[in-house]
VOGU-3710 file (C-alpha; in Angstrom, 3 decimals, decimal comma):
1> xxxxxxxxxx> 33,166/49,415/176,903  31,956/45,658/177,999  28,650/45,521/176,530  27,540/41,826/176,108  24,053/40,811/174,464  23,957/37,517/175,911  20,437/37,124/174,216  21,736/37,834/170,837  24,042/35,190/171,301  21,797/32,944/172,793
11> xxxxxxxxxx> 19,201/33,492/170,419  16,856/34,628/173,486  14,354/37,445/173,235  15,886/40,845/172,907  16,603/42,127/176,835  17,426/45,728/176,344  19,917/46,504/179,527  21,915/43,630/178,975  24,840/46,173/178,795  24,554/45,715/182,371
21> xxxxxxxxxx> 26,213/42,499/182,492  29,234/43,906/181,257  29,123/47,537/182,995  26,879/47,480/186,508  29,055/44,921/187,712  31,999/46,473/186,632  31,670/48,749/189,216  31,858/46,178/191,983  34,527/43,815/190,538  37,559/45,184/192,033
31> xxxxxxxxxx> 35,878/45,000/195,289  35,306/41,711/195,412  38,950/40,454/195,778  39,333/42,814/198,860  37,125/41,161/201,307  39,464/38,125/202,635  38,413/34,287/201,852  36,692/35,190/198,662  39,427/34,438/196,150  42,782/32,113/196,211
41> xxxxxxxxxx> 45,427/34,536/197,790  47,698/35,335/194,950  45,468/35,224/192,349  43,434/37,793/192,391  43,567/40,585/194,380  41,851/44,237/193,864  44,279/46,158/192,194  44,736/43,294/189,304  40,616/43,504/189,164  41,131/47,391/188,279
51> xxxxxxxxxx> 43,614/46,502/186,061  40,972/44,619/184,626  38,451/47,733/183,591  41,669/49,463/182,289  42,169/46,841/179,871  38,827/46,163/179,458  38,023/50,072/178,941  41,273/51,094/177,793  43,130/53,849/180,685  41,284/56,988/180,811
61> xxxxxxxxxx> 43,964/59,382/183,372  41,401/61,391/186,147  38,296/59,777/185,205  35,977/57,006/187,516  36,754/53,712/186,645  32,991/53,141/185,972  30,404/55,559/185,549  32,947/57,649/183,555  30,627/59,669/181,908  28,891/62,262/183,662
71> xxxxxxxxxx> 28,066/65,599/185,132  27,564/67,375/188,516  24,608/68,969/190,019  23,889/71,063/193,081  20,567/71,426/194,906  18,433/70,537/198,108  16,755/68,283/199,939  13,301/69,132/201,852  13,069/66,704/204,470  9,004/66,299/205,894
81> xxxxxxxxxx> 9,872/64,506/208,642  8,030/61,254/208,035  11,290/59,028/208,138  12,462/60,104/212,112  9,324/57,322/213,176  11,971/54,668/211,772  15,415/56,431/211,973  17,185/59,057/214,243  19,321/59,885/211,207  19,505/63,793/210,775
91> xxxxxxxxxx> 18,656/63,875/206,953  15,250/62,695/208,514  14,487/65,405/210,652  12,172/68,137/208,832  14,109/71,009/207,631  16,424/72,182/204,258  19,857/70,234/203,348  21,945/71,302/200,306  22,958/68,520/198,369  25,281/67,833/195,502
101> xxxxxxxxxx> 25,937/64,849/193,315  26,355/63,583/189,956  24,315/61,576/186,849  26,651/59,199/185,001  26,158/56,264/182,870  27,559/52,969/183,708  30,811/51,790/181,521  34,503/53,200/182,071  34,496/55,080/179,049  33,972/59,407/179,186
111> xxxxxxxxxx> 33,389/59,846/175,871  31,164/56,896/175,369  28,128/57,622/173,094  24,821/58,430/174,957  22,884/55,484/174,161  19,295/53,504/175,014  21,289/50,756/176,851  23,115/52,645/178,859  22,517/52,029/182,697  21,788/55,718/184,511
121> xxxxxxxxxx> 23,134/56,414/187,594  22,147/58,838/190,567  25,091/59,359/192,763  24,114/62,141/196,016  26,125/63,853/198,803  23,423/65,037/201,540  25,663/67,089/204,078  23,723/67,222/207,084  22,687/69,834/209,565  24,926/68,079/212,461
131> xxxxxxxxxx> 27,720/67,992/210,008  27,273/64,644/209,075  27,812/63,301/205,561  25,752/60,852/203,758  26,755/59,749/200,136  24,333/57,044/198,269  24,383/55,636/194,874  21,683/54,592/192,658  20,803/52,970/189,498  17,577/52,975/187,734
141> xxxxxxxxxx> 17,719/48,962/187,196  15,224/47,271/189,592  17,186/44,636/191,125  20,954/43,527/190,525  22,345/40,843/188,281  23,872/39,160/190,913  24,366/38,094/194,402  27,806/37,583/195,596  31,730/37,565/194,841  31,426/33,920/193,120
151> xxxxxxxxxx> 28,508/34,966/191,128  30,080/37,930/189,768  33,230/35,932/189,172  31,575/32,933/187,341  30,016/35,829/185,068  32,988/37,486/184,430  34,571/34,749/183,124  31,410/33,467/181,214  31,395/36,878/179,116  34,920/37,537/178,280
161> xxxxxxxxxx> 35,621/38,016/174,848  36,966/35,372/172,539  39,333/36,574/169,755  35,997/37,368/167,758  35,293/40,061/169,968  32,054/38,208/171,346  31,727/35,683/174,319  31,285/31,977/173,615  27,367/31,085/174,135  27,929/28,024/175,597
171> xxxxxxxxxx> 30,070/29,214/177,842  27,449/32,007/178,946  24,421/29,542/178,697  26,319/27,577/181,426  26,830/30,644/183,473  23,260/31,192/183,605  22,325/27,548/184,015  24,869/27,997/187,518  23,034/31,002/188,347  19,343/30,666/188,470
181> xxxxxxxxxx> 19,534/33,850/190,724  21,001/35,525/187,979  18,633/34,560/185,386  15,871/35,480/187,676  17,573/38,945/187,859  17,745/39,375/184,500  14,037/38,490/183,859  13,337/41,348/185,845  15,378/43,613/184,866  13,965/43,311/181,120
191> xxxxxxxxxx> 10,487/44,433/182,025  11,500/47,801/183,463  12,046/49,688/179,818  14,710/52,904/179,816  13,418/56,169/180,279  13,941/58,661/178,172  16,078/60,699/180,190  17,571/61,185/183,463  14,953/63,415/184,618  12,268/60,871/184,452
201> xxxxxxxxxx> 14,260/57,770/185,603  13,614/56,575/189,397  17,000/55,962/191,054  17,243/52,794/193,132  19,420/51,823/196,292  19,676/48,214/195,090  21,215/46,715/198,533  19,770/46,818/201,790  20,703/49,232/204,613  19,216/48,956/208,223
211> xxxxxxxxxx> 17,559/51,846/209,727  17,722/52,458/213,547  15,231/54,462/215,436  15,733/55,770/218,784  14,209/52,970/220,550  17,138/50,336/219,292  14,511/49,145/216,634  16,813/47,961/213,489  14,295/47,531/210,258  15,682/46,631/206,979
221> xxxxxxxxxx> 15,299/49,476/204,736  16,414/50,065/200,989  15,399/53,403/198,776  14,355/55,167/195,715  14,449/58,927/194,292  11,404/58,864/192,227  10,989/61,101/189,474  8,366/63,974/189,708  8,399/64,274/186,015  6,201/61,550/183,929
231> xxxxxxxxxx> 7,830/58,669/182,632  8,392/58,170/179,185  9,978/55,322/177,342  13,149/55,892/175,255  12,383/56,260/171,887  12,646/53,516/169,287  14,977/55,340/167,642  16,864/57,975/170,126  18,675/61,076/168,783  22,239/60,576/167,028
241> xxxxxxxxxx> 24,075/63,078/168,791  27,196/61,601/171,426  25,569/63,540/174,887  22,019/63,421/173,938  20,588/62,573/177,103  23,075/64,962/179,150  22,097/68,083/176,740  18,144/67,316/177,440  18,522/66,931/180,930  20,609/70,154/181,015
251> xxxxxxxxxx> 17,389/71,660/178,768  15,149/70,360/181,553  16,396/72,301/184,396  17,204/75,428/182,855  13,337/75,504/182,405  12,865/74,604/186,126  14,530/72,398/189,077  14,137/68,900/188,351  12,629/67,262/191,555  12,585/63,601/192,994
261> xxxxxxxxxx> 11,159/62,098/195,913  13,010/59,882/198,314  11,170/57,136/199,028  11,869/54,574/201,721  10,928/50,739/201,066  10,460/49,348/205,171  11,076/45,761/205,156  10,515/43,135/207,470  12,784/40,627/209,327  13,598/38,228/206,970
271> xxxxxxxxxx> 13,136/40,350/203,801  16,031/39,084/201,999  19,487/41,387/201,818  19,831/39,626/198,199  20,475/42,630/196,052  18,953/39,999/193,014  15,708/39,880/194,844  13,301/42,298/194,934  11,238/42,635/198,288  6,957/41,492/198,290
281> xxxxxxxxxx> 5,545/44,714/196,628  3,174/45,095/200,023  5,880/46,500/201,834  4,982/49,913/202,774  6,688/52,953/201,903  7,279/56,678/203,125  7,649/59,477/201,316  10,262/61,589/203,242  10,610/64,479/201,406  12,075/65,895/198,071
291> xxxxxxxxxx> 15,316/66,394/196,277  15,581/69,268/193,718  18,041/69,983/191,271  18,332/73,081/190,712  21,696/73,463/188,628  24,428/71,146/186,407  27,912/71,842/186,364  30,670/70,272/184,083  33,022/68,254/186,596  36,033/70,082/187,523
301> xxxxxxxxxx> 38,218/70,701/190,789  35,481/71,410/193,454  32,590/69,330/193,212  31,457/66,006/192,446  34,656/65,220/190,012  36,941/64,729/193,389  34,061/63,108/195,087  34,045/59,356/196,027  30,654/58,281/196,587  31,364/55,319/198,805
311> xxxxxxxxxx> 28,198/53,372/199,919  29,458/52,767/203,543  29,606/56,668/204,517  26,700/56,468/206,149  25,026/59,029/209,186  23,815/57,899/212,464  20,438/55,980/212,117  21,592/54,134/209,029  23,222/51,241/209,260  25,020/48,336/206,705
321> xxxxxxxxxx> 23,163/45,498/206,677  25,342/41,921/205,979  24,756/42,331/201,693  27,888/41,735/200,699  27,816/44,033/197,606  27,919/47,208/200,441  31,715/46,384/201,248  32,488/45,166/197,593  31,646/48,234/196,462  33,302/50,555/199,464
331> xxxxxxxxxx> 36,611/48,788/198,581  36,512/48,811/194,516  35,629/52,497/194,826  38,262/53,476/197,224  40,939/51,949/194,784  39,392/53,657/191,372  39,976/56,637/193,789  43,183/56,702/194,589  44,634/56,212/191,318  42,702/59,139/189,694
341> xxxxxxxxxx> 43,415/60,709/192,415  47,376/61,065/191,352  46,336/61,107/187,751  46,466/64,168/185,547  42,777/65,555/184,677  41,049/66,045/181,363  38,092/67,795/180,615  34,717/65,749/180,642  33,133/64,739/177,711  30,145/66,975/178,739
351> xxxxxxxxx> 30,689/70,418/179,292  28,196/72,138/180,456  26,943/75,732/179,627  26,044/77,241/183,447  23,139/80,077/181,862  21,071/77,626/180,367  20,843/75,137/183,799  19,566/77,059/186,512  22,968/79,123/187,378
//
């Protein structure tokens, strides 16, 4: 797994989910080659890019080319009704939706140790009471490291590992010095500490989406699932064992459903669709409703393993707004799909025991 401390190597202050660098935007590189005009035809195209986490992650057959470590859940969604004053999309109306998704850690490798540094991941399929489908993914960073194709390219070039395993600091220092947006980023994702579990991490859209209400009004609109349960910080010194954080989250819902509430963050025209900026904190937001969890499931033929979770399938009254990160990451996921699609399937690194989570 691409981990890179860029402050140990630039002698910086400690920033503890500076594995993101080298696993968050893993999960968009691929994608970036697909949209046209980005890159020099020829040399780089998507399928090289996801050649790229395979050699960077070694080839894993059947598993996610990020976010290969993880575990499926079922449960619901209790929509209140306060979103329909913004959007006519179903999942707003009040009423009961079953839902089903999946936790993961960023990085391409399953059997990666649970660890402090590791980027958590939300991913959810609401299946509406129309028969629509929407699929979103979240991460509980607060912003993203950076903005665009070039950005992520400069980066990935800035942290690739010299023949001592570790990436030259000049060359990273320059990346940064290039990228004030990144820095910026960066800063901000520092102060948000890691949770001590995926039941009390807050999930985050990251990108912008554009909700439409049944008046024609568009209004920029991004999202959270924020924990019910109290937020702690992980622990100086977390347990030792390989699925630590998977086995307590497991422990936390065979005690009860684990419960989120979606929150919508309504922007204004002109909020930026920079995924590396956060919007002014006076935005207002609506609470419009809650997701429970009521069970886990190791993945396997039927639920979330086969599942792609592409940002772009979207319902009626949401809409993509022009971040270009939304189509980067529709196309790099589409690809990781269809090879482990053909692939022969392992078993996950976490297996799950179905009496002791709510089954």
């Amino acid at each position: 797994m691409a981990n890179y401390n860029l402050n140990a190597l630039l002698a910086r202050p400690a920033l503890p989910r500076l594995g993101i660098i080298g696993v968050v935007l893993f999960a968009v590189a691929g994608a970036f080659a697909w949209t046209a005009g980005w890159f020099t035809p020829g040399r780089l195209d998507q399928d090289r890019l996801i050649d790229t986490f395979e050699a960077v992650n070694g080839l894993h057959p059947g598993f996610r080319r990020n976010h290969a470590k993880g575990v499926c859940f079922t449960g619901w969604f209790d929509s209140n009704g306060a979103g329909a004053g913004i959007s006519t999309a179903q999942v707003f109306k009040p009423g009961r939706m079953a839902v089903f998704g999946r936790f993961a850690l960023g990085g391409g490798v399953p059997a990666v140790p649970d660890g402090p540094e590791a980027v958590r991941s939300m991913a959810v399929n609401f299946t509406l009471p129309d028969g629509e489908i929407w699929r979103s993914g979240m991460n509980d960073i607060p912003v993203f490291p950076v903005k665009d194709a070039q950005g992520f390219y400069d980066q990935l070039l800035a942290t690739k590992a010299d023949a001592d395993g570790k990436p030259d600091p000049a060359r990273v220092a320059a990346f940064l010095a290039a990228h004030p947006e990144s820095a910026r980023a960066l800063s901000l994702i520092k102060g948000v500490p890691s949770s001590s579990g995926f039941a009390n991490a807050s999930y985050n859209s990251l990108v912008t989406f554009r909700a439409v209400a049944a008046d024609g009004k568009s209004t920029p609109l991004r999202w959270s699932m924020r924990a019910n349960d109290a937020f702690e910080r992980e622990p100086a010194e977390p347990p030792k064992d390989r699925n630590y954080l998977f086995d307590a989250l497991a422990a936390r819902i065979a005690k009860a459903p684990a419960q989120w509430v979606l929150t919508l963050l309504v922007g204004q025209p002109g909020d930026p669709t920079d995924a590396t900026l956060p919007w002014p904190a006076d935005r207002p937001t609506i609470n419009a409703g809650t997701l429970s969890v009521m069970a886990l499931e190791s993945e396997a033929a039927g639920n979330c393993r086969d599942v792609n979770f592409d940002p772009l399938i979207l319902p009626a009254g949401i809409e993509p707004s022009d971040d270009p990160l939304l189509s980067a990451r529709s196309a790099a996921y589409a690809v990781s799909f269809t090879r482990r699609a053909g692939e022969t399937k392992t078993p996950s690194a976490v297996q799950i025991d179905a009496r002791q989570t709510g089954k």
